[in-house]
TORPA-4810 file (N, C-alpha, C, O; in nm, 3 decimals):
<nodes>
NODE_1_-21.090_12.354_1.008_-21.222_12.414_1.002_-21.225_12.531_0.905_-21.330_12.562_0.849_X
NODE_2_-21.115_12.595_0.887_-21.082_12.720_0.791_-21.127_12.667_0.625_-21.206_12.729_0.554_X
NODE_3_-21.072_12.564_0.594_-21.133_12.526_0.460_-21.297_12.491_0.464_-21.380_12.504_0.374_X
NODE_4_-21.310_12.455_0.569_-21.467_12.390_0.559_-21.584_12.500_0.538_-21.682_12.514_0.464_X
NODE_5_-21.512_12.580_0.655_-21.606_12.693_0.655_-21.559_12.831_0.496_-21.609_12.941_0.474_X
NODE_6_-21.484_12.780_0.443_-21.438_12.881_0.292_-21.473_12.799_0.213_-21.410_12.807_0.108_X
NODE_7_-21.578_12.692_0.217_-21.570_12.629_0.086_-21.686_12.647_0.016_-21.795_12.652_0.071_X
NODE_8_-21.668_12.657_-0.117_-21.708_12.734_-0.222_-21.843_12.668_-0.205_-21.823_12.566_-0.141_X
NODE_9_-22.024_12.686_-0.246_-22.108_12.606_-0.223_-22.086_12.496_-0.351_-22.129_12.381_-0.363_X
NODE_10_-22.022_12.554_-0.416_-22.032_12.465_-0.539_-21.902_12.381_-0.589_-21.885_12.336_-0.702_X
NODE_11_-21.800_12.370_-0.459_-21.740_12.285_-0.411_-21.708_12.179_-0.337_-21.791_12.148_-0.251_X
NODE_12_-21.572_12.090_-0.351_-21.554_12.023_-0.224_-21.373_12.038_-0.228_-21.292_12.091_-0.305_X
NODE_13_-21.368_11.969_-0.115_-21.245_11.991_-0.024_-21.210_11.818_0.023_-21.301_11.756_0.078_X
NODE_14_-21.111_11.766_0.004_-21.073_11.641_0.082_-20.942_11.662_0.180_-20.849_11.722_0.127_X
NODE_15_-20.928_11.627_0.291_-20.859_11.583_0.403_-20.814_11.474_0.412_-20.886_11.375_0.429_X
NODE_16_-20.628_11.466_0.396_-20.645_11.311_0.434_-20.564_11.300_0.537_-20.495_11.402_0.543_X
NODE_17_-20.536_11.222_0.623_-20.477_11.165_0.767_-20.376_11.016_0.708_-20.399_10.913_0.644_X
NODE_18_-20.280_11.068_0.762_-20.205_10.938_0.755_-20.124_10.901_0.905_-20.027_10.956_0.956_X
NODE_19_-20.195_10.798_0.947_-20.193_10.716_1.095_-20.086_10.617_1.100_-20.079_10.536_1.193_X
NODE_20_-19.995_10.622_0.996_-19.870_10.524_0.938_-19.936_10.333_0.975_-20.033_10.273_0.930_X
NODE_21_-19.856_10.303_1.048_-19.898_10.143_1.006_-19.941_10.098_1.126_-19.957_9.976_1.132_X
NODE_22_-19.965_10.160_1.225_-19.991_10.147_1.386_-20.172_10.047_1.362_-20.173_9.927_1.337_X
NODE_23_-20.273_10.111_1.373_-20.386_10.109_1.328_-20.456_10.032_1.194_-20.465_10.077_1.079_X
NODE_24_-20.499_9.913_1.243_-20.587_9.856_1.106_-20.736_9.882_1.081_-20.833_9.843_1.147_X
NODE_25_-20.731_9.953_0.976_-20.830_9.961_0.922_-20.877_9.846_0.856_-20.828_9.734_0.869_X
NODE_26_-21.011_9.887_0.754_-21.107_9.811_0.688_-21.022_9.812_0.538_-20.933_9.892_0.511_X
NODE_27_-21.076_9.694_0.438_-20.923_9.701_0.343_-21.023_9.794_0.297_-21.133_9.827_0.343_X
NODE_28_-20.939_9.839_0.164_-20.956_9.983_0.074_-21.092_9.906_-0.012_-21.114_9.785_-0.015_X
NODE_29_-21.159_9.996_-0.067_-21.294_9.934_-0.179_-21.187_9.970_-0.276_-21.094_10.051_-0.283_X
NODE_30_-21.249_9.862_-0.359_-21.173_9.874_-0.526_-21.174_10.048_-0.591_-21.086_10.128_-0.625_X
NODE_31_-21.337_10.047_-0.585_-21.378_10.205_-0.597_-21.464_10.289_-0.479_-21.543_10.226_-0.409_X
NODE_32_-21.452_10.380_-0.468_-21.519_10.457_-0.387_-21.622_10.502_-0.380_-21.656_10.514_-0.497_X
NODE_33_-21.741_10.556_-0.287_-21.883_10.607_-0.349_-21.919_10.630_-0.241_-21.906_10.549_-0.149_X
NODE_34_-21.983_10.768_-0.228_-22.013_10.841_-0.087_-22.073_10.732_0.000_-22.021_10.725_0.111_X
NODE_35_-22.198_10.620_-0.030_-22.217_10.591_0.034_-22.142_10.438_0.186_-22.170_10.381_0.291_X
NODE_36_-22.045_10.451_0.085_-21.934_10.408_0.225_-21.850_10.517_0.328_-21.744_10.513_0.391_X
NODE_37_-21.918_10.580_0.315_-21.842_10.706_0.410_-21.967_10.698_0.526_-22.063_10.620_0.526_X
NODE_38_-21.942_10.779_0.602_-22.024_10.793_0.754_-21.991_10.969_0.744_-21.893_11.043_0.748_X
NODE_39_-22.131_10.979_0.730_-22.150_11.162_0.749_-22.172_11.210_0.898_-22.252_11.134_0.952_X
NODE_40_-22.140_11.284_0.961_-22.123_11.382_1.087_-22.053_11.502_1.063_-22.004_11.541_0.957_X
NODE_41_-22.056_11.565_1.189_-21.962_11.688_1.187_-21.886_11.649_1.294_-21.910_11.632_1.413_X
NODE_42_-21.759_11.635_1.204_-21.640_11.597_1.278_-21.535_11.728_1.348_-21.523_11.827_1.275_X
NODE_43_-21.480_11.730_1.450_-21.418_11.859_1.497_-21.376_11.867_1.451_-21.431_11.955_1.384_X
NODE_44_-21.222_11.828_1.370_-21.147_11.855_1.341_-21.177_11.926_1.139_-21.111_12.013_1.082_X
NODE_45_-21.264_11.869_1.097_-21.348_11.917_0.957_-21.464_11.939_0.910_-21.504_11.949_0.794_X
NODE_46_-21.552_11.950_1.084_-21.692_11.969_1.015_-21.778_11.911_0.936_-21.742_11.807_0.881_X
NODE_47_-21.865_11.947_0.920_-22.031_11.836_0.823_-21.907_11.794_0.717_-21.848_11.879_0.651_X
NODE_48_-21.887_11.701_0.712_-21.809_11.575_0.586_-21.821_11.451_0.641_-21.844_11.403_0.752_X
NODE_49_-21.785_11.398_0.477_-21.754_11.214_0.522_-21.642_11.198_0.574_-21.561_11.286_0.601_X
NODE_50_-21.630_11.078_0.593_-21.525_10.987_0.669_-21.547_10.823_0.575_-21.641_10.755_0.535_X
NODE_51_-21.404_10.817_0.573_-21.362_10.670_0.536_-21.194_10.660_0.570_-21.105_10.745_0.581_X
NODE_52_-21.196_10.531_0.581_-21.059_10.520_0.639_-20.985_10.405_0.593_-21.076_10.322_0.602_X
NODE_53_-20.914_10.358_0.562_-20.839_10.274_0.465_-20.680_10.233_0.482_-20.595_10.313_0.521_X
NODE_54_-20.656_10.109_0.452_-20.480_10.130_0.415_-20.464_10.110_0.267_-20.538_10.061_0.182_X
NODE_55_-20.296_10.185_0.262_-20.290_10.174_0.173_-20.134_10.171_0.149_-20.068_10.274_0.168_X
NODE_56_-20.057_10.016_0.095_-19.941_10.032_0.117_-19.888_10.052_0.256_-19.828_10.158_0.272_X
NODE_57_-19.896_9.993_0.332_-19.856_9.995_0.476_-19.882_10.139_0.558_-19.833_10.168_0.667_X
NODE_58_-19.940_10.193_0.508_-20.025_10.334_0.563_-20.173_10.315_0.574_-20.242_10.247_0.499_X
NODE_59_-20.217_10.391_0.685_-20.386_10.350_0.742_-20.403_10.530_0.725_-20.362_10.626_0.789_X
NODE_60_-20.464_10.515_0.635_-20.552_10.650_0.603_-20.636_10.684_0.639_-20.707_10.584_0.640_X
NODE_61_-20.722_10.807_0.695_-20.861_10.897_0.725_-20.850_10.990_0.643_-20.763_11.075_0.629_X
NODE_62_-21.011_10.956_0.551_-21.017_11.068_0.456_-21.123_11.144_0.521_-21.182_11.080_0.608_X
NODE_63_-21.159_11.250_0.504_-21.258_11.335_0.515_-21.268_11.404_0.415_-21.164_11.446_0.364_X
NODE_64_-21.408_11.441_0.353_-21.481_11.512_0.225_-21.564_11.628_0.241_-21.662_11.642_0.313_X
NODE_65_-21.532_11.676_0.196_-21.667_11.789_0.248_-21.700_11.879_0.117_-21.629_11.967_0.067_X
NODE_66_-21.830_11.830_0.075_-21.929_11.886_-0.030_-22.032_11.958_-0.003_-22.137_11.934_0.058_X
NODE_67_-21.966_12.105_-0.088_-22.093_12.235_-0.051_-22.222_12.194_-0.119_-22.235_12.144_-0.231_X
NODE_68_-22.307_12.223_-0.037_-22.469_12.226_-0.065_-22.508_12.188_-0.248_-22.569_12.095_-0.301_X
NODE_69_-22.427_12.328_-0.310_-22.504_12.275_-0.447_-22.351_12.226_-0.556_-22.326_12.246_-0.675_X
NODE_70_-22.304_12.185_-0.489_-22.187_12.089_-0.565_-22.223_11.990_-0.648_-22.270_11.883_-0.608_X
NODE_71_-22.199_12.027_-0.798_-22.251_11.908_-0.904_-22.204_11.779_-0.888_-22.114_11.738_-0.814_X
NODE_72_-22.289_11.709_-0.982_-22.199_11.545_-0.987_-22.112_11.574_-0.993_-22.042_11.568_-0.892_X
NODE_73_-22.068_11.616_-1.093_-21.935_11.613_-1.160_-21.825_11.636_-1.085_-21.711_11.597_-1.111_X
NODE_74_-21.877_11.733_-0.943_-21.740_11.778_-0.849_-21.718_11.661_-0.749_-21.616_11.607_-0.706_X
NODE_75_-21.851_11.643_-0.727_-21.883_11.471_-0.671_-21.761_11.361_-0.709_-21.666_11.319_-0.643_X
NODE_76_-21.804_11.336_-0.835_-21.692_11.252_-0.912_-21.570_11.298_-0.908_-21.501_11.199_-0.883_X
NODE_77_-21.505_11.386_-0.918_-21.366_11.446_-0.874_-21.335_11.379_-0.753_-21.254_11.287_-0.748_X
NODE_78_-21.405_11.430_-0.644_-21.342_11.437_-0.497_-21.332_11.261_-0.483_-21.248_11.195_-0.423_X
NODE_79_-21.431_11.223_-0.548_-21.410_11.012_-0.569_-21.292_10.938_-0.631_-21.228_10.836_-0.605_X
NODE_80_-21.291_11.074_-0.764_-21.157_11.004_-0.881_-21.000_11.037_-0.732_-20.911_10.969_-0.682_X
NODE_81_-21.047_11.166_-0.721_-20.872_11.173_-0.592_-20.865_11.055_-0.521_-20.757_11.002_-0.544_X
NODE_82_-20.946_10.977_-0.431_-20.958_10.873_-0.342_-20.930_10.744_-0.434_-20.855_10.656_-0.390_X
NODE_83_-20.981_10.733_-0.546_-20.979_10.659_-0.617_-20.812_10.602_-0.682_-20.768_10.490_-0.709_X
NODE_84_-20.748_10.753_-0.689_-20.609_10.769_-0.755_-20.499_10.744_-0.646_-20.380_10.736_-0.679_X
NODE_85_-20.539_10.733_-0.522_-20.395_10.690_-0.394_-20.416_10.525_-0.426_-20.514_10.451_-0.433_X
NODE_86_-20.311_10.513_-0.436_-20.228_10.342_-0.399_-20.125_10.360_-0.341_-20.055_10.264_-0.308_X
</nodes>
């Protein structure tokens, strides 16, 4: 909650969870795009997305969290990171 609540408005922040191979998830999207995430405020990170994935015999939970006036462009960052795990 310490990052969530320090994050810059014109930032974001990603969280990721690794649940090792116990848990199947949904397979990975080729590419990523907020709107496959599920927005809430989650306890453990507050108002962010959620997506969850394997990857390589690891089942991942990402969580995102984008301040209010965060450009595309930071947008596209926090996508290219998700984008860059295999």
């Amino acid at each position: 909650m310490a990052a969530t609540q320090r994050l810059p408005r014109r930032g974001a922040a990603v969280l990721i969870f690794d649940y090792g191979a116990g848990t199947q998830f949904r397979p990975r999207p080729r590419r990523f795009a907020f709107a496959q995430f599920r927005f809430a405020n989650y306890e453990c990170f507050g108002p962010s997305y959620l997506v969850r994935f394997p990857v390589d015999g690891h089942n991942l939970q990402v969580n995102v969290a984008v301040g209010a006036a965060a450009s595309s462009s930071v947008r596209a960052e926090a996508l290219a990171i998700l984008d860059s795990i295999r």
